[in-house]
PyMOL Python script that loads the backbone (N, CA, C, O; Angstrom):
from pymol import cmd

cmd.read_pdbstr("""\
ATOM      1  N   UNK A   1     138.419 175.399 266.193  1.00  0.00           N
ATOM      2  CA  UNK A   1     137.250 176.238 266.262  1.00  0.00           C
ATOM      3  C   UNK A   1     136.756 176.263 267.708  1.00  0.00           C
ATOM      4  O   UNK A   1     136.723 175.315 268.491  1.00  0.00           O
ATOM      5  N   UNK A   2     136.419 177.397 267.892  1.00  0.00           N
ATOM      6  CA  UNK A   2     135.781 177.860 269.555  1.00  0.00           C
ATOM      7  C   UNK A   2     134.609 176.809 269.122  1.00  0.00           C
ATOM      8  O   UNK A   2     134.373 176.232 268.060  1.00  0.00           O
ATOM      9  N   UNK A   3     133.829 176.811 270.697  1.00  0.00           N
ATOM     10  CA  UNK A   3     133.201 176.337 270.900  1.00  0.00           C
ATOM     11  C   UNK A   3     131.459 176.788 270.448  1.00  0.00           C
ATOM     12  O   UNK A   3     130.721 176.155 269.692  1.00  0.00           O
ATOM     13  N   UNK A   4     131.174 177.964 271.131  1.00  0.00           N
ATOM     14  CA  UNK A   4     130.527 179.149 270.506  1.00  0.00           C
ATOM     15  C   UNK A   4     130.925 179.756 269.392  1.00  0.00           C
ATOM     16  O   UNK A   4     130.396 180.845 269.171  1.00  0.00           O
ATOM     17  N   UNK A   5     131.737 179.347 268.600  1.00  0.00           N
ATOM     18  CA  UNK A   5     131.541 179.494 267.176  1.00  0.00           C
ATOM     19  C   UNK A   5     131.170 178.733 266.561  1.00  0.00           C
ATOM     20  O   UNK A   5     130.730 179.066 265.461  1.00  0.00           O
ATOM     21  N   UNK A   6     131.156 177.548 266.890  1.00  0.00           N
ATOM     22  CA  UNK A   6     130.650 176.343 266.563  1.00  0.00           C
ATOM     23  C   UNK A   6     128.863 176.543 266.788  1.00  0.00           C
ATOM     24  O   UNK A   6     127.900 176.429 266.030  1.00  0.00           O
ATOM     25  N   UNK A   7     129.003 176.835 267.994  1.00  0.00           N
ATOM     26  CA  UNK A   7     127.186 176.656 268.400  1.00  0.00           C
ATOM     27  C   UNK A   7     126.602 177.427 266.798  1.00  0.00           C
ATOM     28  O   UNK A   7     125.942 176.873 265.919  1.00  0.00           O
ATOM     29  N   UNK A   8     127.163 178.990 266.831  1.00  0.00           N
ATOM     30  CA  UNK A   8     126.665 179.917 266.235  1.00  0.00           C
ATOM     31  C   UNK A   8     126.293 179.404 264.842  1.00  0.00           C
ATOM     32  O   UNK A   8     125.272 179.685 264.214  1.00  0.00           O
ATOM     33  N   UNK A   9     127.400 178.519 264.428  1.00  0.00           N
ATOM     34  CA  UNK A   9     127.441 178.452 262.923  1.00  0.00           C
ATOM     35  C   UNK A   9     126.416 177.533 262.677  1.00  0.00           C
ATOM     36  O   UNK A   9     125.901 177.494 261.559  1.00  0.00           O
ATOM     37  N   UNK A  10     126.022 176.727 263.651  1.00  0.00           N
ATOM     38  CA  UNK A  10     124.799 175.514 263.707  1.00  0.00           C
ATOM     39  C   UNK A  10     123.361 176.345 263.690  1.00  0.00           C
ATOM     40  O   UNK A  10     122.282 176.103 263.148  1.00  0.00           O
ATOM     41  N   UNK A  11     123.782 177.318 264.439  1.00  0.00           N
ATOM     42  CA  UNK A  11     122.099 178.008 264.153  1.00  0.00           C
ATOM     43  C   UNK A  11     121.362 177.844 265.486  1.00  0.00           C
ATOM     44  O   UNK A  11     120.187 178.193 265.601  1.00  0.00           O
ATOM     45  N   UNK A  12     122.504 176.979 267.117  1.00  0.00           N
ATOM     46  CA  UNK A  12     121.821 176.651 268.276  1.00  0.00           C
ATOM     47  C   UNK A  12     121.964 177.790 269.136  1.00  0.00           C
ATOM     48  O   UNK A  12     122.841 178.609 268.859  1.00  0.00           O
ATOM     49  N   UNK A  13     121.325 177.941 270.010  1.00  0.00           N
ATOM     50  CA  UNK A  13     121.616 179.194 271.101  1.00  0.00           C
ATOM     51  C   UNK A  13     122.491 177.931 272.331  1.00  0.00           C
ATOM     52  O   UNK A  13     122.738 176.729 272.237  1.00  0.00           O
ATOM     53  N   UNK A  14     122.745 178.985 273.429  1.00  0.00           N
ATOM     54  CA  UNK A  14     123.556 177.939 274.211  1.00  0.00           C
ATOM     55  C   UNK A  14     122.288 177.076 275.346  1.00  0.00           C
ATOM     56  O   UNK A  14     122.566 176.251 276.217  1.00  0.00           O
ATOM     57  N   UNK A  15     121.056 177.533 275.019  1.00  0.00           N
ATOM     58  CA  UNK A  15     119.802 176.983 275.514  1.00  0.00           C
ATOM     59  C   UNK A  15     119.579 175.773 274.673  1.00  0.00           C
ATOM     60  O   UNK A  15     119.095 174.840 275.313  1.00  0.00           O
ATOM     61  N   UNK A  16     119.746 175.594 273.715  1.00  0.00           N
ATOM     62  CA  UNK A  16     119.270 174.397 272.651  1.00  0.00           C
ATOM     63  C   UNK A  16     120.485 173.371 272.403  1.00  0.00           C
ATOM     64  O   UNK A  16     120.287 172.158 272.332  1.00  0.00           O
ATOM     65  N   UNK A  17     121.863 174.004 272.267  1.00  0.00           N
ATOM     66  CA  UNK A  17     123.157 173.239 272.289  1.00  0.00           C
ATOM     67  C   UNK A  17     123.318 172.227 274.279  1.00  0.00           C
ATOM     68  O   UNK A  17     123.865 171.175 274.611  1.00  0.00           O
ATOM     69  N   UNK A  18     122.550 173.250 275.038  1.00  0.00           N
ATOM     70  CA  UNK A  18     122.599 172.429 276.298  1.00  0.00           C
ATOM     71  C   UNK A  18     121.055 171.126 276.529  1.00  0.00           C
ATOM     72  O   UNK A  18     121.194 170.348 277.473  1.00  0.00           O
ATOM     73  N   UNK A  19     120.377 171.054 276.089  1.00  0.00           N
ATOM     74  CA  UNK A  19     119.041 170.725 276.146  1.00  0.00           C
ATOM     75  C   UNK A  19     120.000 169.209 275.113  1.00  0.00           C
ATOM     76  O   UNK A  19     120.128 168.024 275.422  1.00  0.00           O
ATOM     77  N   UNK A  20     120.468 169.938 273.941  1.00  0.00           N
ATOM     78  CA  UNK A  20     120.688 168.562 273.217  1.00  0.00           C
ATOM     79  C   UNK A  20     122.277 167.982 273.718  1.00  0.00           C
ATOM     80  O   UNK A  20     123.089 167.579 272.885  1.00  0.00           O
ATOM     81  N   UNK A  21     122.412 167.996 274.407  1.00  0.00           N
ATOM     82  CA  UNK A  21     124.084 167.542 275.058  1.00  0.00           C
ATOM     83  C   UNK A  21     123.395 167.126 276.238  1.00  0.00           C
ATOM     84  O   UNK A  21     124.058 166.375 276.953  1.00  0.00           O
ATOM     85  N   UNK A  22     122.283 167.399 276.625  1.00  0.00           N
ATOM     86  CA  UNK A  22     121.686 166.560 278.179  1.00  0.00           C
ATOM     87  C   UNK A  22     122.335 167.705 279.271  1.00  0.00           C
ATOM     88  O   UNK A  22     122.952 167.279 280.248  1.00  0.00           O
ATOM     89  N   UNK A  23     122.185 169.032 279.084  1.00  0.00           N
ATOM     90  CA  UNK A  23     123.455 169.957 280.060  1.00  0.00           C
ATOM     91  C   UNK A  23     122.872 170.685 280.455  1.00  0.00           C
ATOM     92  O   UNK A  23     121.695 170.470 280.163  1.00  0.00           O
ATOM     93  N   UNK A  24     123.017 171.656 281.101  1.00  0.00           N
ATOM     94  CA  UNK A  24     122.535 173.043 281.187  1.00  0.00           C
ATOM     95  C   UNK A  24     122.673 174.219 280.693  1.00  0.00           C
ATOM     96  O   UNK A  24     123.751 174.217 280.099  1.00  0.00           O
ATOM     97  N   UNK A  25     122.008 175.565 280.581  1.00  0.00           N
ATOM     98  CA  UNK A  25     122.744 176.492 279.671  1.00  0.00           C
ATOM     99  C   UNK A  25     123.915 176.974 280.581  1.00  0.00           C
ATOM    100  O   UNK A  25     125.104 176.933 280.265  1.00  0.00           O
ATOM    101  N   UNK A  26     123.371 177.471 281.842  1.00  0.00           N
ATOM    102  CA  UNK A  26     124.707 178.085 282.338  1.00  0.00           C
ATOM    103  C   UNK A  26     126.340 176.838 281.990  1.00  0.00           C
ATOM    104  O   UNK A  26     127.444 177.270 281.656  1.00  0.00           O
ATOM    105  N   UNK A  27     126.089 175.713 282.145  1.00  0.00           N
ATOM    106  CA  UNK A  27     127.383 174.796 281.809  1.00  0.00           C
ATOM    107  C   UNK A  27     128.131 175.536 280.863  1.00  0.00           C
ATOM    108  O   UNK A  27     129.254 176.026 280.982  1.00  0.00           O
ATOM    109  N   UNK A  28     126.851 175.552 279.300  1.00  0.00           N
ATOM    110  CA  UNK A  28     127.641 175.531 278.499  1.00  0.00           C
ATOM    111  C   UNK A  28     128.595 176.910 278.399  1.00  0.00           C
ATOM    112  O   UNK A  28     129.709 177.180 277.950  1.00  0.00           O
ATOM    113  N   UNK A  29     127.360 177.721 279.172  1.00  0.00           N
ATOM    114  CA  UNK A  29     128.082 179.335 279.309  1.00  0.00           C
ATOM    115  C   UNK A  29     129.559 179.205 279.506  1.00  0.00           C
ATOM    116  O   UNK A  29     130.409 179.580 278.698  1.00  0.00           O
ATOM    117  N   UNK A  30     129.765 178.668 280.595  1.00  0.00           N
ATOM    118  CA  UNK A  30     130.752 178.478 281.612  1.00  0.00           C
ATOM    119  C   UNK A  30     131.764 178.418 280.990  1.00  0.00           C
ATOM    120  O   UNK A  30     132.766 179.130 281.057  1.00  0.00           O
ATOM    121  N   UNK A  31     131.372 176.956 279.913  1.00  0.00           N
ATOM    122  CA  UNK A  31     132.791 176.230 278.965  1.00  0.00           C
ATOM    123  C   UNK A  31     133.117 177.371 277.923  1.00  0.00           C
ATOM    124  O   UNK A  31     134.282 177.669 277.658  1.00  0.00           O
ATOM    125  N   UNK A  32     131.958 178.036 277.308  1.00  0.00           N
ATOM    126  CA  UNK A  32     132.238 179.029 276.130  1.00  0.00           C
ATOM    127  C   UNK A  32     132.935 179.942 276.927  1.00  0.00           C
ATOM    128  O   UNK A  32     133.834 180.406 276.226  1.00  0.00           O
ATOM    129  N   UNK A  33     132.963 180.455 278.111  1.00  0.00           N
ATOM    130  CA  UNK A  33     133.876 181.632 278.390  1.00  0.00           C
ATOM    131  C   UNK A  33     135.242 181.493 279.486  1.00  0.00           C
ATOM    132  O   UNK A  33     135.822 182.304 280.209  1.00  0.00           O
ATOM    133  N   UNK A  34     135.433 179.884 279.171  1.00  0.00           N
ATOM    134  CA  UNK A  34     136.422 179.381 279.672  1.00  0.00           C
ATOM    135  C   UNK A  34     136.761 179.594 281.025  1.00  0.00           C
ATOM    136  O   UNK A  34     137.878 180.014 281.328  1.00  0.00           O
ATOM    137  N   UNK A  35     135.556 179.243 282.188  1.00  0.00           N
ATOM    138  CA  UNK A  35     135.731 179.520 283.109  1.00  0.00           C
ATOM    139  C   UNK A  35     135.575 177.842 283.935  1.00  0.00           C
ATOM    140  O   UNK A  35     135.589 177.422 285.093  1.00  0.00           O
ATOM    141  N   UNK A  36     135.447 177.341 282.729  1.00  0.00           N
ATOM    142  CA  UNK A  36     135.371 175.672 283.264  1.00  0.00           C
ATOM    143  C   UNK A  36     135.951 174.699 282.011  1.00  0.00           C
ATOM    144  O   UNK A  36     135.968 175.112 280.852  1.00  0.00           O
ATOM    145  N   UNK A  37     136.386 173.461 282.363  1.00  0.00           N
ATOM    146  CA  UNK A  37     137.368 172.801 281.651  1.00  0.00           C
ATOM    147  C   UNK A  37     136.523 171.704 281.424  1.00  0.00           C
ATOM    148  O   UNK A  37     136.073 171.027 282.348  1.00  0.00           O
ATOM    149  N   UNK A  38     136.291 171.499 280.261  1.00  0.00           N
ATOM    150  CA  UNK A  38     135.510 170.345 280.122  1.00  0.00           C
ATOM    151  C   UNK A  38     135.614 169.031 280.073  1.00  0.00           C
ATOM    152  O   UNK A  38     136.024 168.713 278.956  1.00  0.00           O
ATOM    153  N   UNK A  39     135.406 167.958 280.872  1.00  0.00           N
ATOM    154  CA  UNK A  39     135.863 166.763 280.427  1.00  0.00           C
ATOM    155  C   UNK A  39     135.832 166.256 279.031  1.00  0.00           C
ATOM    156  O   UNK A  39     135.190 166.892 278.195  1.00  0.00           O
ATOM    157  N   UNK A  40     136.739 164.700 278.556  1.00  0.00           N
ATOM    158  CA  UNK A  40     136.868 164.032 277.184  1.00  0.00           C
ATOM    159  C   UNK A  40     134.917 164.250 276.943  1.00  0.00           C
ATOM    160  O   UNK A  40     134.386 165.116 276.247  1.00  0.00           O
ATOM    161  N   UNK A  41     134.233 163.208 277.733  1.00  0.00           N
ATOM    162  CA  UNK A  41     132.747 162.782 277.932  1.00  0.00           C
ATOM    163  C   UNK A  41     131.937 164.148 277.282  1.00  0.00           C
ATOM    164  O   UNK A  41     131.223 164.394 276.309  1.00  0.00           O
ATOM    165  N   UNK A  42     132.559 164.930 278.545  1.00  0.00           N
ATOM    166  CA  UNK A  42     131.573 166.517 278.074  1.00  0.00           C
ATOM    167  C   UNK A  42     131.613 167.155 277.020  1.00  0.00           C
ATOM    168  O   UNK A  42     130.573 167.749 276.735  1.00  0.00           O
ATOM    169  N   UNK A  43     132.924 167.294 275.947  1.00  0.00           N
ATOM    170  CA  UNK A  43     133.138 168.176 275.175  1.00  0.00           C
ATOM    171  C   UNK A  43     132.697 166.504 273.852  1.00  0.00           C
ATOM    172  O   UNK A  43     131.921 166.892 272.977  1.00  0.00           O
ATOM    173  N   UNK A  44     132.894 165.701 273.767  1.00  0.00           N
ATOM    174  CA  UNK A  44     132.091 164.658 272.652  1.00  0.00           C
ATOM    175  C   UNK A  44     130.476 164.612 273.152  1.00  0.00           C
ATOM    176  O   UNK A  44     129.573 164.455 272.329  1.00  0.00           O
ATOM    177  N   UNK A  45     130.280 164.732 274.255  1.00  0.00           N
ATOM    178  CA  UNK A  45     128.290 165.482 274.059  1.00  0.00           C
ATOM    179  C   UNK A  45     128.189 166.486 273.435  1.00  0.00           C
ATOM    180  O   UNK A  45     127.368 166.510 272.519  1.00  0.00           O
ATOM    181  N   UNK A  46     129.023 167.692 273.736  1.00  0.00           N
ATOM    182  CA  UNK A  46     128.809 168.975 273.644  1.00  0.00           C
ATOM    183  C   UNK A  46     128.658 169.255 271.481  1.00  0.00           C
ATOM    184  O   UNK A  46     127.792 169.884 270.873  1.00  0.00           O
ATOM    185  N   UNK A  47     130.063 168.370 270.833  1.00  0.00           N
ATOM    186  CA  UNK A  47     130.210 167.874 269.841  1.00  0.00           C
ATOM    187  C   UNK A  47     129.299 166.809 268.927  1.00  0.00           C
ATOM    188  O   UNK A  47     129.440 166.960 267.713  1.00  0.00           O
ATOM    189  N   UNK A  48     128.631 166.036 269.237  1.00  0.00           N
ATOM    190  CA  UNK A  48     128.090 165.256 268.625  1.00  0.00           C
ATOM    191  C   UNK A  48     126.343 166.350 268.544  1.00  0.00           C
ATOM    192  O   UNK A  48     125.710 166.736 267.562  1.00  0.00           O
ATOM    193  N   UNK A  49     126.134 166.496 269.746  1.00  0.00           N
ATOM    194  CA  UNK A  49     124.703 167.778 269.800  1.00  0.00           C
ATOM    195  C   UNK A  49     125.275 168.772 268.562  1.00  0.00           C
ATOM    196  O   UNK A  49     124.519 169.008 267.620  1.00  0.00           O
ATOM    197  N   UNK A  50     125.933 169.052 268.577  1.00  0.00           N
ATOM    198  CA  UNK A  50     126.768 170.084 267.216  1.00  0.00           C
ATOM    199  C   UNK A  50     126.541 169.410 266.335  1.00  0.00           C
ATOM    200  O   UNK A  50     126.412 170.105 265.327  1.00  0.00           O
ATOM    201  N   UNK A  51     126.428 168.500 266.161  1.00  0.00           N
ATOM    202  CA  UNK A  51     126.385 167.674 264.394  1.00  0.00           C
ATOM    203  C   UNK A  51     127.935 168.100 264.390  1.00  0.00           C
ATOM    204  O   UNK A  51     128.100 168.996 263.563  1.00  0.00           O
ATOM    205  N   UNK A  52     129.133 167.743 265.055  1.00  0.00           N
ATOM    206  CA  UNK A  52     130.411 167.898 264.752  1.00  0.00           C
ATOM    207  C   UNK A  52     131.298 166.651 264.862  1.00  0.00           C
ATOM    208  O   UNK A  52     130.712 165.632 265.228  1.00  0.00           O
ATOM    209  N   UNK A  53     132.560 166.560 264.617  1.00  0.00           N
ATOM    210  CA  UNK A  53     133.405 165.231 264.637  1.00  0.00           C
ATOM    211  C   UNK A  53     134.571 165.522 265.502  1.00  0.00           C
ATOM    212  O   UNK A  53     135.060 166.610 265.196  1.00  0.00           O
ATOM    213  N   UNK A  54     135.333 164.796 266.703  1.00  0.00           N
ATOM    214  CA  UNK A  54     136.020 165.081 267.354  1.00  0.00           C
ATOM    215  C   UNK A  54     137.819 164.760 266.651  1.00  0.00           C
ATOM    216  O   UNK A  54     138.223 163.646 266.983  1.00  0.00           O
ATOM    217  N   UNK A  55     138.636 165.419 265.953  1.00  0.00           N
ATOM    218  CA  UNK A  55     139.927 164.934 265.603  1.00  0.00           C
ATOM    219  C   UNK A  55     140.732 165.161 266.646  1.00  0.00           C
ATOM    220  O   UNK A  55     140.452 166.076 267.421  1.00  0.00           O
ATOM    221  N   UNK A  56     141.778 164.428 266.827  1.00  0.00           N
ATOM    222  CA  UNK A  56     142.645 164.552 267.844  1.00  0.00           C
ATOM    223  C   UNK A  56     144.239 164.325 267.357  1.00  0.00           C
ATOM    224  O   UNK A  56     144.618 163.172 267.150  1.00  0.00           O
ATOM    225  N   UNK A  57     145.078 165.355 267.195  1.00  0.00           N
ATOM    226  CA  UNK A  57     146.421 164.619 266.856  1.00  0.00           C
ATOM    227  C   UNK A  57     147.636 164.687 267.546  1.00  0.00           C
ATOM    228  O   UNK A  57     148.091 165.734 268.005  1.00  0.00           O
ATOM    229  N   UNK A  58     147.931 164.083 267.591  1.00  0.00           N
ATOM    230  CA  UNK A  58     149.258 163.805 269.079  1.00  0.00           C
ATOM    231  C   UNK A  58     150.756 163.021 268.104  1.00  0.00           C
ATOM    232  O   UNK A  58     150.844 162.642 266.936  1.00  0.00           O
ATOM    233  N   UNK A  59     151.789 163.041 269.298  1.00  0.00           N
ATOM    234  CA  UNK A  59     153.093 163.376 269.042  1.00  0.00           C
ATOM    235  C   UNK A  59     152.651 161.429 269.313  1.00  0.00           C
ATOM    236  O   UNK A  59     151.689 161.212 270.050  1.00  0.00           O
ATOM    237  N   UNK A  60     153.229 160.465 268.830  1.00  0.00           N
ATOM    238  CA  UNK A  60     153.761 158.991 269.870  1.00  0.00           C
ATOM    239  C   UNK A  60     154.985 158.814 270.199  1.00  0.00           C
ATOM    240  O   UNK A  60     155.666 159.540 269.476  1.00  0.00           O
ATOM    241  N   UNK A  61     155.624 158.230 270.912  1.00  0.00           N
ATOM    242  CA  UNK A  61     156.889 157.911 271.554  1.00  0.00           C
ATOM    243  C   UNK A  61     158.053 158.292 270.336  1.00  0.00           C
ATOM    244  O   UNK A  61     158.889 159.188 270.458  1.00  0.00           O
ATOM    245  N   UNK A  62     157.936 157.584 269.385  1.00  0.00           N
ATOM    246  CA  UNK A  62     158.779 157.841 268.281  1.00  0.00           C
ATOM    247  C   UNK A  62     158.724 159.103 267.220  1.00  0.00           C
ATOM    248  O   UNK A  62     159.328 159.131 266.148  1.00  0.00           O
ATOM    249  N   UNK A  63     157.991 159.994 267.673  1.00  0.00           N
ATOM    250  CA  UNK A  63     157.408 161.325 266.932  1.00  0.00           C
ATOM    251  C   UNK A  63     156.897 161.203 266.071  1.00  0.00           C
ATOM    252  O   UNK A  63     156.993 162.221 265.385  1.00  0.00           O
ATOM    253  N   UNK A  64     156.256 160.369 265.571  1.00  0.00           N
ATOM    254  CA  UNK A  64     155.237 160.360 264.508  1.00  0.00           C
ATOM    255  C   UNK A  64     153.978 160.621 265.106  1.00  0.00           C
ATOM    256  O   UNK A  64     153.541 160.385 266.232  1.00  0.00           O
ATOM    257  N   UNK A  65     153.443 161.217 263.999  1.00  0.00           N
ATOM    258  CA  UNK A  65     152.202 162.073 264.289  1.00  0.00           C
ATOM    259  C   UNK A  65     150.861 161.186 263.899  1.00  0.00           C
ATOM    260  O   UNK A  65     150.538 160.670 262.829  1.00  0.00           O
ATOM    261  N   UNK A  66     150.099 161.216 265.398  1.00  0.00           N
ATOM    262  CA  UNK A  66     149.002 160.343 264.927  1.00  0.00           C
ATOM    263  C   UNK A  66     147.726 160.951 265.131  1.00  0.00           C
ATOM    264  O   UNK A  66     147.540 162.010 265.730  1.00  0.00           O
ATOM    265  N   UNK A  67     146.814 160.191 264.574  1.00  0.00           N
ATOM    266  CA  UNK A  67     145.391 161.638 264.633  1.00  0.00           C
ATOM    267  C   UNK A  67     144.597 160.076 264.502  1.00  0.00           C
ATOM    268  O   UNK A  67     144.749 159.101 263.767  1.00  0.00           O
ATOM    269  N   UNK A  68     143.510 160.489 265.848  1.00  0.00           N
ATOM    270  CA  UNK A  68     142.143 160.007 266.342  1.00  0.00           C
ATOM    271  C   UNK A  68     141.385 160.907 265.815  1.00  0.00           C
ATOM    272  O   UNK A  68     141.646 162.108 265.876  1.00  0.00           O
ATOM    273  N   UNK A  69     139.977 160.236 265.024  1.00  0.00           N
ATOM    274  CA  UNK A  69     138.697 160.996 265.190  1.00  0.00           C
ATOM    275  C   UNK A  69     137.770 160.091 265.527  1.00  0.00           C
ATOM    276  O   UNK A  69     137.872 158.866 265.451  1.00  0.00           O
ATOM    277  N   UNK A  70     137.048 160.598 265.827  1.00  0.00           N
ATOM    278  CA  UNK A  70     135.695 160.151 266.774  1.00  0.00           C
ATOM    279  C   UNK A  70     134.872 160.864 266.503  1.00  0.00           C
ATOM    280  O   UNK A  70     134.565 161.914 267.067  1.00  0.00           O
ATOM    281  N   UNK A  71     134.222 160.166 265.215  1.00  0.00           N
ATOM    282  CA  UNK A  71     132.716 160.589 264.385  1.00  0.00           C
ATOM    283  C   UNK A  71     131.758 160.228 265.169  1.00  0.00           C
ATOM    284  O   UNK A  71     131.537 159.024 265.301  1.00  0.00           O
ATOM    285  N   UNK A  72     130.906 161.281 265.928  1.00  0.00           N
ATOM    286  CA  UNK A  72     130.047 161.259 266.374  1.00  0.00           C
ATOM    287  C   UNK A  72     128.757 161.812 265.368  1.00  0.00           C
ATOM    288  O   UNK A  72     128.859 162.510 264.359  1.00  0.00           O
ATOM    289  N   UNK A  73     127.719 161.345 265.895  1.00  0.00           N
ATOM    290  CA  UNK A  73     126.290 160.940 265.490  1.00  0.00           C
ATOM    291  C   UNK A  73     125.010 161.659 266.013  1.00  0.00           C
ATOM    292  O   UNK A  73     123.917 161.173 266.304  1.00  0.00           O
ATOM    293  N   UNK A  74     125.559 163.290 266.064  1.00  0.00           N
ATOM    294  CA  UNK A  74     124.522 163.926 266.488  1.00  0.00           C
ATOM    295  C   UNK A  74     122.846 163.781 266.836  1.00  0.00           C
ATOM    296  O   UNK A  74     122.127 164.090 267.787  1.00  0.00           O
ATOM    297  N   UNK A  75     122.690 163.247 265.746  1.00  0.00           N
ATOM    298  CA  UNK A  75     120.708 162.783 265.948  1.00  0.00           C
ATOM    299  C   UNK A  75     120.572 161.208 266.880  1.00  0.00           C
ATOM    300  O   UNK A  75     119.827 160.778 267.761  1.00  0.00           O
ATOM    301  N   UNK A  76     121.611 160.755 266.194  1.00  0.00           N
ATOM    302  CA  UNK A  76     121.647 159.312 267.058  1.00  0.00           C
ATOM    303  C   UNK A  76     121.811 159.876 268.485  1.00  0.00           C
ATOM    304  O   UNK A  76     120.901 159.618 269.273  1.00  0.00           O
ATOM    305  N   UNK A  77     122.719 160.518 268.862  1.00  0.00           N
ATOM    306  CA  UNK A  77     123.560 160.362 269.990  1.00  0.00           C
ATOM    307  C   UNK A  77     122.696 160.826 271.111  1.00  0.00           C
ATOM    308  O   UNK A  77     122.656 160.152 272.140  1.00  0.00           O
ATOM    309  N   UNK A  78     121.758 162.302 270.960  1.00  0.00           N
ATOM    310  CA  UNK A  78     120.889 162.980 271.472  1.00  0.00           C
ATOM    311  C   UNK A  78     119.731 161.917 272.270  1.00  0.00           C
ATOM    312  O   UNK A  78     119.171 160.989 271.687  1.00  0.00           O
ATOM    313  N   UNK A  79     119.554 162.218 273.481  1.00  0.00           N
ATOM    314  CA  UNK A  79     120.170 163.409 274.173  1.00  0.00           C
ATOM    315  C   UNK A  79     121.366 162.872 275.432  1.00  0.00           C
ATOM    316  O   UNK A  79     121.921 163.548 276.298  1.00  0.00           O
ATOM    317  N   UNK A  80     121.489 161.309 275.103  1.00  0.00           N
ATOM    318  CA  UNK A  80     122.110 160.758 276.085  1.00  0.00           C
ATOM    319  C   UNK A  80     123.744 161.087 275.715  1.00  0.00           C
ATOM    320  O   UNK A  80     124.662 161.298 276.506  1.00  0.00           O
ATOM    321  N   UNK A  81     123.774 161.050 274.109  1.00  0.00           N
ATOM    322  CA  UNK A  81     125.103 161.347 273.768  1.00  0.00           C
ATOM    323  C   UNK A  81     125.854 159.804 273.845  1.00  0.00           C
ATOM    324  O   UNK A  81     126.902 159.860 274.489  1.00  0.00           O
ATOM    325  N   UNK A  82     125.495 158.307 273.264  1.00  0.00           N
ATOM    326  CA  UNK A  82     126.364 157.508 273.500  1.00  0.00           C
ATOM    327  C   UNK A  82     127.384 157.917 272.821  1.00  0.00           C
ATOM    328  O   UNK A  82     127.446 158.836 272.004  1.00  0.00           O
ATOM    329  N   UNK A  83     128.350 157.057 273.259  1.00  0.00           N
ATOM    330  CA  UNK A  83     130.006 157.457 272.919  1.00  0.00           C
ATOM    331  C   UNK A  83     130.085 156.508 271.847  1.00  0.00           C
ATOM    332  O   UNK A  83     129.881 155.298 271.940  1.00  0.00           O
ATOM    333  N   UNK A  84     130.477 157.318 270.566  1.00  0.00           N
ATOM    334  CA  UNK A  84     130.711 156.698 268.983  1.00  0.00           C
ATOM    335  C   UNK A  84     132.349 155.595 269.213  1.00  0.00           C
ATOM    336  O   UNK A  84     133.102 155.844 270.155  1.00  0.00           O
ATOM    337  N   UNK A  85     132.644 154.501 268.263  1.00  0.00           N
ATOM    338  CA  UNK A  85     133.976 154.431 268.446  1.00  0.00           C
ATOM    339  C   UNK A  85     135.228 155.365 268.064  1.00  0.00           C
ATOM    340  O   UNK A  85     135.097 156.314 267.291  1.00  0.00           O
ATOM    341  N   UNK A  86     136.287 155.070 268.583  1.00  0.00           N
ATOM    342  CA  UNK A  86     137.772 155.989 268.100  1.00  0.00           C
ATOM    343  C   UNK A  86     138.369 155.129 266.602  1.00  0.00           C
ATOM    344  O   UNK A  86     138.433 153.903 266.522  1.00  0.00           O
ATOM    345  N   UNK A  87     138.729 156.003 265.597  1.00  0.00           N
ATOM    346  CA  UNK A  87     139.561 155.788 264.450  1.00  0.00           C
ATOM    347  C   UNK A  87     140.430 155.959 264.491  1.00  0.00           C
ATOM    348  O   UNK A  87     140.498 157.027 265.099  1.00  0.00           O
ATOM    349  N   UNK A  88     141.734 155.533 264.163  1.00  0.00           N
ATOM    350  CA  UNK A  88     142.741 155.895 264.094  1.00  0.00           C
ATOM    351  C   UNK A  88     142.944 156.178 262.653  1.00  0.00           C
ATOM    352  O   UNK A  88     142.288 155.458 261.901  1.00  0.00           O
ATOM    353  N   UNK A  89     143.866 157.254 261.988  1.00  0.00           N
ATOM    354  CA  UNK A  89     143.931 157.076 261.072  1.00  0.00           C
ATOM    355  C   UNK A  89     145.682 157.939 260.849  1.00  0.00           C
ATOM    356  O   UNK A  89     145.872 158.683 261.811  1.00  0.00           O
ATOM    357  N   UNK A  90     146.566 157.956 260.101  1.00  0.00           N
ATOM    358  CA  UNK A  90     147.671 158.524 259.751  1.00  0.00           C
ATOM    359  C   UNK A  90     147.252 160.062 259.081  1.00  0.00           C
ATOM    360  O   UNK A  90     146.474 160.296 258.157  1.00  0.00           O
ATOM    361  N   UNK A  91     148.019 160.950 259.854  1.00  0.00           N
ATOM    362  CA  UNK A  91     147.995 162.550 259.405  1.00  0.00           C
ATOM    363  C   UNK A  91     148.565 162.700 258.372  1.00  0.00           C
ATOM    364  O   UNK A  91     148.654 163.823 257.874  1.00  0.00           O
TER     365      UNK A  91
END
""", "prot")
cmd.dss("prot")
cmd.show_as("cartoon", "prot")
cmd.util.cbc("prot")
cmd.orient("prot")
């Protein structure tokens, strides 16, 4: 899911999604129209202000498929955004 589809479906403008990620609006502009690359840090603020969960799934040495999420804690996290722990879990 885009990023700004995400905001949209929350009900935030990119004024209220930046205010609660600790950001600015133009930032978030920036990232929604892919004119900037967001760091790991930036896009789990940007995510947890979402009330969203970060999954991640990757290839390991031996090709098995492994998937990180990183349940973040939107109300907690706001507005500093601490960093939730990583799960590992099998896809």
């Amino acid at each position: 899911m885009q990023l700004a589809e995400l905001r949209r479906q929350k009900g935030l403008s990119q004024a209220a999604l930046a205010k609660l990620a600790g950001m600015t609006q133009p930032e978030v502009a920036r990232l929604e129209a892919a004119e900037a690359s967001p760091t790991f840090d930036t896009m789990a603020r940007l995510l947890a202000a979402a009330g969203a969960d970060l999954d991640i799934k990757f290839r390991d040495a031996r090709g098995k498929v492994v998937r990180l999420t990183m349940v973040l804690k939107g109300a907690e996290l706001a507005p500093r955004c601490r960093r939730g722990p990583l799960r590992q879990a099998n896809a």
